[in-house]
N, C-alpha and C positions, 0 to 999 in steps of 0.2 A: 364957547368951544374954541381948541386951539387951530389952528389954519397952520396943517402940516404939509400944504401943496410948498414945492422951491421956489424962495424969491428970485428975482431977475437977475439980483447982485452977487448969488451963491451957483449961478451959472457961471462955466467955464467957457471964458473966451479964448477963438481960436489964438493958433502961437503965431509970433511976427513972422516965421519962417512959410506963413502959407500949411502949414500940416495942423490936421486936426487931431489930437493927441486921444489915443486909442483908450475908451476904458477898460481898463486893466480885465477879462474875462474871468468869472469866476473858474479855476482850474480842477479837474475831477480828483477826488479825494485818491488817496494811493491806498491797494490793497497790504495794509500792513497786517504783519501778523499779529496778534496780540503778545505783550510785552511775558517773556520767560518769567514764571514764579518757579518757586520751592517745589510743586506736586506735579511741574513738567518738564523738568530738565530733564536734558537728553542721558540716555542709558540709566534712570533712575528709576528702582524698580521692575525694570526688563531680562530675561532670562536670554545670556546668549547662549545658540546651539550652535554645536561647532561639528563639521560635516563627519558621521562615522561614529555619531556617541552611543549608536544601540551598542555595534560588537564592542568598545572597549567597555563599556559599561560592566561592572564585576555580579552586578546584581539583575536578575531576570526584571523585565519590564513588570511579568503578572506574579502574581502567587501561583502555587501548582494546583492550584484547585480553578485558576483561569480568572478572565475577567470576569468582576461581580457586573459591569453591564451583559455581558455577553453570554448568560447563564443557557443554559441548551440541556431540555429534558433527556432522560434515557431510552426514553423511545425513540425520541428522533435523532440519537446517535447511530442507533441501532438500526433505524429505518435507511440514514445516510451509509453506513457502513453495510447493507444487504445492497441496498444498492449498486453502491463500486464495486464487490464481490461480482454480480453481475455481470456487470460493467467490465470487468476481467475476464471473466470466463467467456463471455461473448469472444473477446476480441483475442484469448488464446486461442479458440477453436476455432474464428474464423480468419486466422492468417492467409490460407489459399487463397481466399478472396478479396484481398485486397485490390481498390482500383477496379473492382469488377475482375479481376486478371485479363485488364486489358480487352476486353470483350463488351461491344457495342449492348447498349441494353434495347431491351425491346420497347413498343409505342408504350403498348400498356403500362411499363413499368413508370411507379410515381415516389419520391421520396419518402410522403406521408404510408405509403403502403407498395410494398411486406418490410420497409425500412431497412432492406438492406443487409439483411441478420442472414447468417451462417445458414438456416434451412432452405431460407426460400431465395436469394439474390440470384441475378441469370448465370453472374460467373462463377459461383461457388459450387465445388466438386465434394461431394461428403463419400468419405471413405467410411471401413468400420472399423473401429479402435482394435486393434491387436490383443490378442486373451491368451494363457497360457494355460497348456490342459495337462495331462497326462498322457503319456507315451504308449502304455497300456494298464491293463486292468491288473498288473502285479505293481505296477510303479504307484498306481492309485491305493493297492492294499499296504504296499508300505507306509506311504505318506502316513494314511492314516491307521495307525498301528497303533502301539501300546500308549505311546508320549500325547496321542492326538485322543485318545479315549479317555484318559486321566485327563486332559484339559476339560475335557465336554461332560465330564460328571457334577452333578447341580452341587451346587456350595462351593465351588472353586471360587479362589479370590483371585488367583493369580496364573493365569494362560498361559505357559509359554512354549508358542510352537517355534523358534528359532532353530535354522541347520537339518529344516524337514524338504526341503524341494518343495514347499506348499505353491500349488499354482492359482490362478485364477480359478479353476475350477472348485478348488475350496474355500475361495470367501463366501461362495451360495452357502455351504454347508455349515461354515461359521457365523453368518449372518443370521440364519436361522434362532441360533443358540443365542445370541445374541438380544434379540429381541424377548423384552420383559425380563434381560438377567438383572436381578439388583445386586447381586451377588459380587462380580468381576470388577476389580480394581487396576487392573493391570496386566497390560494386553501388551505380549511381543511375537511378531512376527517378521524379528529381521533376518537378513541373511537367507533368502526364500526367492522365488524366479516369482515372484508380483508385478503383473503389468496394469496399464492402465485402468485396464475394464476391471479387471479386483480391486482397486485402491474406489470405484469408483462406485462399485455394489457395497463396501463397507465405508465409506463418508454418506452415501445416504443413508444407511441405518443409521448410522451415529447422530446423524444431523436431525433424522425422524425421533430419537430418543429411546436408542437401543443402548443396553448396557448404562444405564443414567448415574451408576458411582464411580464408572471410570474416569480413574485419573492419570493415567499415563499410557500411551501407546508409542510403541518401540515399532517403527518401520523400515528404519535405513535399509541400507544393501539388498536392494530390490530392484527390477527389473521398468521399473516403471520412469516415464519420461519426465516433460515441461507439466503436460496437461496435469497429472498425477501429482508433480509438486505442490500447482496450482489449486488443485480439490483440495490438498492437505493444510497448503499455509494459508489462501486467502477462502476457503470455502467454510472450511469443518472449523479453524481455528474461529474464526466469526460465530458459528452457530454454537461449538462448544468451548465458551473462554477461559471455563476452567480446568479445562483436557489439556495439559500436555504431550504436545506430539515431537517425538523424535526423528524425522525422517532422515537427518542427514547424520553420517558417521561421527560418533564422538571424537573429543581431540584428542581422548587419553588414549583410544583404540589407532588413531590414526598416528599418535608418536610411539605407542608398542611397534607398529610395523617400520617403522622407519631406522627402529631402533636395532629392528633384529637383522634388518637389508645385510651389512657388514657379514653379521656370521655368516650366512646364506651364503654369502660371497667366498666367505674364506672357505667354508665347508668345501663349494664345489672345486675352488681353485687347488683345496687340496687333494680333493678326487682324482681331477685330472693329472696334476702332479704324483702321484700314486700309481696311476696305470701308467702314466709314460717310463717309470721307473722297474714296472714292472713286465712290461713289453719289451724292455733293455733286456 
């Protein structure tokens, strides 16, 4: 066997100078990086985004049918969209109360219950909706006169009480008829003194499934306020999505008037002009 211990003659002697010459330490390797190829140079293969590319982008990120991850039943669109509905009416009707209106709540009261809602909260003041009736029992026989008896005859397809004074008092009586018509296609009642409580007795028949082949209801120029909007565009519109509802005035009716302002004006400016001339 070989004898791999150091001979004596392959030791280092010390230097003349007195110093004993340091063996060199092994030094710690350096954290290098591994040497660039071909498959990792820099920006190759890297998609740069540059700040703001959704809006210039000409092309919708999804398809109009939406993301295929992100597929969402019709139920629970439906259940989502009953919900906000809610969610809105809640918080139309209960504007008074916001904040508590400033009114200390009582011990009892607790977040999880009566939650705060428009019936039961401490600060909340419930008025009663405003209804419009009839003046007397001759104003009631006109309303409903010849034009309102020819609507209410069964096989009618098409209702139109518009330019009747119809008050809240007769959505009961229209609602009635209403219920199980399969007949009525198209319902107008613009142009009529409707306030809230009517607009609010005929969205829930509608919504219960009265009149089920209507397809167009004519309500504008009515008396009715916020809340009333509200039953019509985020309530009824949800429950029946394929009713068309008309509550606000056409554009074509709204540029007729604007259009005729002018003569109106001259008409009277020449009235006056007329009697001054002839008081001369």
């Amino acid at each position: 066997p070989t004898d791999t211990r150091p001979r004596e003659r392959d030791r280092e002697e010390p230097r003349k100078d007195g110093r004993q010459e340091i063996e060199e330490e092994e030094q710690p390797k350096e954290n290098k990086a591994p040497a660039k190829t071909e498959g990792n140079k820099k920006g190759e293969g890297a998609v740069k985004l540059k700040k703001g590319f959704l809006e210039s982008n000409s092309e919708p990120l999804y398809p109009p049918e939406g993301s295929s991850e992100g597929f969402v039943a019709p139920e629970t669109k439906k259940a989502h969209a009953e919900h906000k509905m809610n969610q809105d009416l809640n918080k139309s009707m209960n504007k008074g109360a916001e904040n508590n209106n400033n009114i200390e709540r009582p011990s009892w009261y607790t977040k999880e219950w009566p939650k705060d809602c428009q019936y039961n909260a401490p600060g909340c003041h419930l008025h009663e909706m405003e209804a419009s009736g009839h003046k007397s029992d001759i104003h009631r026989e006109m309303v409903r006169g010849e034009r309102w008896k020819e609507g209410m005859e069964p096989g009618i397809k098409s209702i139109r009480l518009s330019f009747m004074q119809a008050t809240d008092e007769d959505m009961a009586v229209l609602v009635e008829h209403l219920k199980g018509n399969k007949d009525v296609t198209e319902l107008d009642l613009s142009h009529n003194h409707i306030k809230d409580t009517g607009v609010q007795k005929l969205v829930g028949a509608l919504a219960a499934g009265a009149a089920p082949e209507l397809k167009e209801l004519r309500i504008y120029n009515n008396d009715f306020g916020d809340l009333g909007k509200v039953m019509l565009t985020q309530g009824l519109k949800v429950m029946r999505k394929k009713l068309e509802i008309v509550w606000e005035e056409p554009s074509w009716m709204k540029a007729a008037k604007e259009a005729k302002k002018p003569q109106e004006e001259g008409a009277s400016a020449g009235g006056a002009s007329a009697e001054g001339a002839s008081a001369e």
